[in-house]
N, C-alpha and C positions, 0 to 999 in steps of 0.2 A: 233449799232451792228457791224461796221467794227470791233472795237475789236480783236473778234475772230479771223478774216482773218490778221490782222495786226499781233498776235502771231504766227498764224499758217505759214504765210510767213516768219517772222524771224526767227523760225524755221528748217524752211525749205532751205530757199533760202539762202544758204554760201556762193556760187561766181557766177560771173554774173554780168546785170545790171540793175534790174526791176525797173521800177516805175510804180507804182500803183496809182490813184485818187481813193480817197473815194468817198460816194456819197452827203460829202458835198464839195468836191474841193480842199481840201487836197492833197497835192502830197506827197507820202510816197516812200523812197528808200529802196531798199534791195539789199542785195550780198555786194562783194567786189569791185562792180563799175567798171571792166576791162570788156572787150570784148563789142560787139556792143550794144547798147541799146534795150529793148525791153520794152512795157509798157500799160496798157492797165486801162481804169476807169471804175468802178462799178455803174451802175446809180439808182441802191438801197439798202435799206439794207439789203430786202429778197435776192439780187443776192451774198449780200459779206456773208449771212450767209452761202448759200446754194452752197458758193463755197468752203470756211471753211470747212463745213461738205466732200463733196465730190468735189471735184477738179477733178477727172477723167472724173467724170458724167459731172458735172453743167458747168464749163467754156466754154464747146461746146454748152450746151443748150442756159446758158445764151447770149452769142455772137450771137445766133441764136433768142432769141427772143428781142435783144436789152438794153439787160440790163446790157449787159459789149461790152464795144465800144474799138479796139485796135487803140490806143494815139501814139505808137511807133513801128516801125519794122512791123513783120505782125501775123497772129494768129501762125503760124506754129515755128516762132521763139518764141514768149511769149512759148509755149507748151515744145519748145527745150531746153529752157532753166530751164523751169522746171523741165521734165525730166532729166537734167543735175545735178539737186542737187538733 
């Protein structure tokens, strides 16, 4: 099911430097790779579908219940950087 979250990030994310793990361990890149890193892993696939769907809602839920773990930088960059593309 990463899938979805995998288009919806390329997508989405132009410039930047995300890296994403799926939730089999995958490291997946996005953006243009400039500016500080940010990055964070999905530790299933209800978190990457249910962040797909909503990214405003879930990414805070999920961080909050453990099912997305920040890998790089901190939550407020992963978010800033979003908000950025």
């Amino acid at each position: 099911m990463y899938d979805l979250l995998d288009r919806a990030l390329r997508f989405v994310v132009r410039t930047g430097n995300l890296h994403v793990t799926d939730p089999g361990g995958k490291i997946h890149r996005y953006g243009d790779g400039k500016g500080a890193p940010a990055g964070f892993a999905v530790k299933t696939a209800a978190a990457a579908r249910r962040i797909a769907l909503d990214a405003d809602l879930y990414i805070g839920e999920c961080y909050m219940d453990g099912s997305l773990e920040i890998t790089e930088g901190t939550l407020a960059g992963v978010v800033a950087l979003l908000m950025a593309n």
